[in-house]
C-alpha positions as CSV (number, residue, x, y, z in Angstrom):
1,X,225.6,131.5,138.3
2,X,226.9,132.1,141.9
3,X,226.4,129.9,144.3
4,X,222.5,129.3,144.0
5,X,221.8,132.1,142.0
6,X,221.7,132.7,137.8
7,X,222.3,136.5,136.4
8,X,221.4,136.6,132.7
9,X,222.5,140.1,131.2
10,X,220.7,141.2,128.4
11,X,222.5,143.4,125.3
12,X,220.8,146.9,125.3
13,X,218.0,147.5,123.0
14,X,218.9,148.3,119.6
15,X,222.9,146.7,119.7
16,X,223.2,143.5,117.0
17,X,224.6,140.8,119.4
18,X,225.0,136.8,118.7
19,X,224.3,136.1,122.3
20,X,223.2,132.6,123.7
21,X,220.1,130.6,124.7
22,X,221.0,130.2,128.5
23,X,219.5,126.9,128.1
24,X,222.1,125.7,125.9
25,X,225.2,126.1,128.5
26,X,226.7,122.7,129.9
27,X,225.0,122.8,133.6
28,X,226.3,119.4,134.4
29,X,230.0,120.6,133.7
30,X,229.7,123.5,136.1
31,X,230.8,121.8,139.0
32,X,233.6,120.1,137.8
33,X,234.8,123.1,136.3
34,X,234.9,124.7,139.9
35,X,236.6,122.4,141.0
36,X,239.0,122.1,138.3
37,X,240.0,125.6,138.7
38,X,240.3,124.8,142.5
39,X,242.4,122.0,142.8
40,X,244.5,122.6,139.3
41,X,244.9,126.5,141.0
42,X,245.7,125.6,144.2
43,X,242.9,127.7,145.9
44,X,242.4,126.7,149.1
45,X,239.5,126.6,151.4
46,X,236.7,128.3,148.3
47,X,235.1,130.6,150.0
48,X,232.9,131.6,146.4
49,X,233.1,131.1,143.1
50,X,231.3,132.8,140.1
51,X,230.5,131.2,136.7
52,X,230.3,133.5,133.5
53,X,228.9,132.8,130.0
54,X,230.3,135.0,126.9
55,X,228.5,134.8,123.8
56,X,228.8,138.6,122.4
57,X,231.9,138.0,120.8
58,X,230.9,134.7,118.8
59,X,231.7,131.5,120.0
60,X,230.0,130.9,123.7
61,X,232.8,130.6,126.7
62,X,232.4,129.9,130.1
63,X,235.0,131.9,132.5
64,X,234.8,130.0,136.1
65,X,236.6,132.4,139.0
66,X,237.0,130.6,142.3
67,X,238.4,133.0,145.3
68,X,239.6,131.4,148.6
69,X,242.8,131.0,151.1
70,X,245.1,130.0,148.4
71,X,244.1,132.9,146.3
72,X,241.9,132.6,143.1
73,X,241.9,130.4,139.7
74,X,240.4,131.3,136.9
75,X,240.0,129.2,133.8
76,X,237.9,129.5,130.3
77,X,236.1,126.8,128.9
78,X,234.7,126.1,125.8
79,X,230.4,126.2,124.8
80,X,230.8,122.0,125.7
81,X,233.0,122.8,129.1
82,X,236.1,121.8,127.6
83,X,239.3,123.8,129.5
84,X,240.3,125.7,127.4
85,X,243.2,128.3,129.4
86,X,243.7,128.2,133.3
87,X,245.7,130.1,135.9
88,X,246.0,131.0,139.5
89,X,247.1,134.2,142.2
């Protein structure tokens, strides 16, 4: 999700992935993750952020970039939108 807008990428057919059901990802944490990688990170003034969902690998993460006068934060977050790892630039 960026800004307004979701992206779901699909494995290409024939490749055995776990993947996700998009509906299953913790919406209501999504903004409070953006901000926690905005304050935590120092990132001033957000001028975007971009949200990410990883479930090729087994367990689901979130990955939450936010990019603005301070610089960009990133953190990870867990399928529930527990912080898992943060840092900053």
């Amino acid at each position: 999700m960026q800004d307004r807008q979701l992206t779901v990428a699909f494995s290409p057919t024939g490749a055995t992935t776990a993947g996700f059901d998009p509906r299953s990802l913790p919406y209501d944490r999504v903004p409070g993750l953006v901000e926690e990688a905005r304050t935590t990170l120092g990132v001033d003034s957000p001028q975007s952020w971009q949200l990410t969902a990883d479930g090729v690998t087994g367990s689901l993460t979130l990955g939450v970039v936010v990019t603005g006068g301070g610089g960009t934060g990133t953190l990870q977050a867990d399928a529930r939108g527990k912080v898992l790892r943060h840092s900053g630039s």
